[in-house]
Each structure stands twice: as structure tokens, then as C-alpha cells.
C-alpha positions as CSV (number, residue, x, y, z in Angstrom):
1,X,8.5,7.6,14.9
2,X,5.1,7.4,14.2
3,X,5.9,5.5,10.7
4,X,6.7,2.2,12.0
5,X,4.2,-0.2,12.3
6,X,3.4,-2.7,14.9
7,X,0.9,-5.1,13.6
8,X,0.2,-5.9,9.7
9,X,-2.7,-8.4,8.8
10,X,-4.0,-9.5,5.4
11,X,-7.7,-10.4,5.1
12,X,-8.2,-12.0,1.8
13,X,-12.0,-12.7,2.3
14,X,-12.4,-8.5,2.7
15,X,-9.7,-8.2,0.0
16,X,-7.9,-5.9,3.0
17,X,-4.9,-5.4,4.4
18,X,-4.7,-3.3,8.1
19,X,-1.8,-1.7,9.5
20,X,-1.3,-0.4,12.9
21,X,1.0,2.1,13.4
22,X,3.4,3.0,16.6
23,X,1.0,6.0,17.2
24,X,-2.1,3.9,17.4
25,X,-3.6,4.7,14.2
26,X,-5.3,2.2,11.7
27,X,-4.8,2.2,8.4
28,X,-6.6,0.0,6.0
29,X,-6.2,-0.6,2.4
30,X,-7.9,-2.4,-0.2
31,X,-5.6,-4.9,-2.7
32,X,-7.1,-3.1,-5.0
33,X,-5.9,1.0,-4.0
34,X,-2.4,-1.4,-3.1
35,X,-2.2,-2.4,-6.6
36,X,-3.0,0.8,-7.8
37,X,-0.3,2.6,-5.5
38,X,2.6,0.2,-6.4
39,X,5.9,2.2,-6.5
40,X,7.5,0.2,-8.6
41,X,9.2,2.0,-11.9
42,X,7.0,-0.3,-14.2
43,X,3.9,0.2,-12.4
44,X,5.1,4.5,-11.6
45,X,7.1,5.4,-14.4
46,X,9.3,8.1,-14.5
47,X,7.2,11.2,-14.5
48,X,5.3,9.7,-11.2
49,X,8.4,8.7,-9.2
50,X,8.9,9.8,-5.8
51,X,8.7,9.1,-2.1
52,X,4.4,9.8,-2.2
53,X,1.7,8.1,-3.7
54,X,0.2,10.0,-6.9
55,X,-3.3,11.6,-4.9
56,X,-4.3,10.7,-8.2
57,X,-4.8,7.1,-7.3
58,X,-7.3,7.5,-4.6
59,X,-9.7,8.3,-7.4
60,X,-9.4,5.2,-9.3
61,X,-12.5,2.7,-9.7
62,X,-11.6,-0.6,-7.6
63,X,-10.6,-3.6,-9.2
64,X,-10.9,-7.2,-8.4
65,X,-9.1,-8.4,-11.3
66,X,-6.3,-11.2,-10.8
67,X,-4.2,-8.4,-10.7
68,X,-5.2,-7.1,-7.4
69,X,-5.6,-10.3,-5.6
70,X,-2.8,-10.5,-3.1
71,X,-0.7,-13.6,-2.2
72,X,1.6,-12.8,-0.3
73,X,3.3,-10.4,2.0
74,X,7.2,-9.8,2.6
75,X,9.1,-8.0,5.2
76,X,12.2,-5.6,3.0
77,X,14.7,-5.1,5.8
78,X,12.7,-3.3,8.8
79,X,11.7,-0.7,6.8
80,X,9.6,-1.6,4.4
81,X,6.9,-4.8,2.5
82,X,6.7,-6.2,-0.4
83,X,3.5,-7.5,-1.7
84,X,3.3,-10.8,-4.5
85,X,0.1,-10.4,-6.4
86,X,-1.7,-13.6,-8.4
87,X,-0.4,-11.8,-11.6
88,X,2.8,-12.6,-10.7
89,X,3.9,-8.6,-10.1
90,X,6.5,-8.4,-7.2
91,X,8.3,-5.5,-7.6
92,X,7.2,-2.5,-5.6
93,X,9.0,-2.2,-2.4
94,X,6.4,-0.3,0.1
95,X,7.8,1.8,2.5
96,X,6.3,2.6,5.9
97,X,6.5,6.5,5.0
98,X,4.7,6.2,1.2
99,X,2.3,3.4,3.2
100,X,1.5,6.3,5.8
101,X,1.2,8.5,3.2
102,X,-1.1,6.0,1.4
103,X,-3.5,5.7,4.1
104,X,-7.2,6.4,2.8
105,X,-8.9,7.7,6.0
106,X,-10.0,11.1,6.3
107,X,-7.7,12.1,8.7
108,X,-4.3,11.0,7.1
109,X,-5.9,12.2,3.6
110,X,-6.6,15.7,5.2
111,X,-2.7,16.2,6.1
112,X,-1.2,15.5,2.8
């Protein structure tokens, strides 16, 4: 299951957070396309629900707002995070599918 991840680190100083996945990839994501992406139903509403992130997020300016700065990071079960943001926003649980499928490279952009 290539889905599952192995390693997660937060870099606050490169406002960045890297996954490594079973398969070996590397995924990293700003706090800001994070905050963007969160698939929560306040943050998604109704018409954007679903188990992949809106493409339309990846074209969204970057923010460093307070609302994108990230605090803290929780394991949900073993399948999924959640992130705490200085704005106080906790609600979007983050799969490991929708954060595979949020992935920004080239590659992982190129197959959804």
C-alpha cells in the first residue's frame, strides 16, 4: 500500500512539512497549500466535498498569514493527521489517500 507513510517531519523555519511514503516517494507540502487543502466541511463546503483535493487549490497564491502557520501535528488512528494551525483551526482530518493525492510534485500531479 503505497499510501502509508513512514516518516512525517514539520520544518517550521521552511514553513514545510515532508512525508515519505512506503514506496519511497517524497512528498512535500507548504503550511500554506496544507491550509489551503483542509478537508474540513467549514474550510470544503458542500459542493467541494469528497475523498480528493479540489486541483483547484494548487493554483492558489501562498500565504503566510497566522492562518497557515502550523503548530502542531496529530496522528487520527493509523490512518490519517490532523494539523492545529496558530488560528486556532483543528478540524480537517488528512488522510494518507487525499495527502497522496495532495502531493505537488510533477509526478503525483501528472497521475491525477
Amino acid at each position: 500500500m503505497k499510501t502509508k507513510p513512514t516518516g512525517i517531519k514539520v520544518n517550521r523555519e521552511q514553513n514545510e512539512m515532508t512525508i515519505t511514503w512506503r514506496d519511497g516517494h517524497l512528498s512535500a507540502y507548504s503550511f500554506s497549500l496544507l491550509r489551503h487543502a483542509c478537508p474540513c466541511a467549514e474550510c470544503r463546503g458542500h459542493e467541494h466535498m469528497g475523498p480528493l483535493p479540489d486541483p483547484e487549490i494548487f493554483a492558489l497564491p501562498e500565504d503566510d498569514s497566522l492562518r497557515t502557520y502550523l503548530e502542531d501535528v496529530e496522528a487520527v488512528g493509523s490512518y490519517a493527521i490532523t494539523i492545529y494551525w496558530k488560528d486556532g483551526h483543528q478540524y480537517g482530518i488528512y488522510n494518507w489517500e487525499y495527502l497522496r493525492a495532495l502531493c505537488p510534485c510533477d509526478a503525483c500531479q501528472a497521475e491525477g
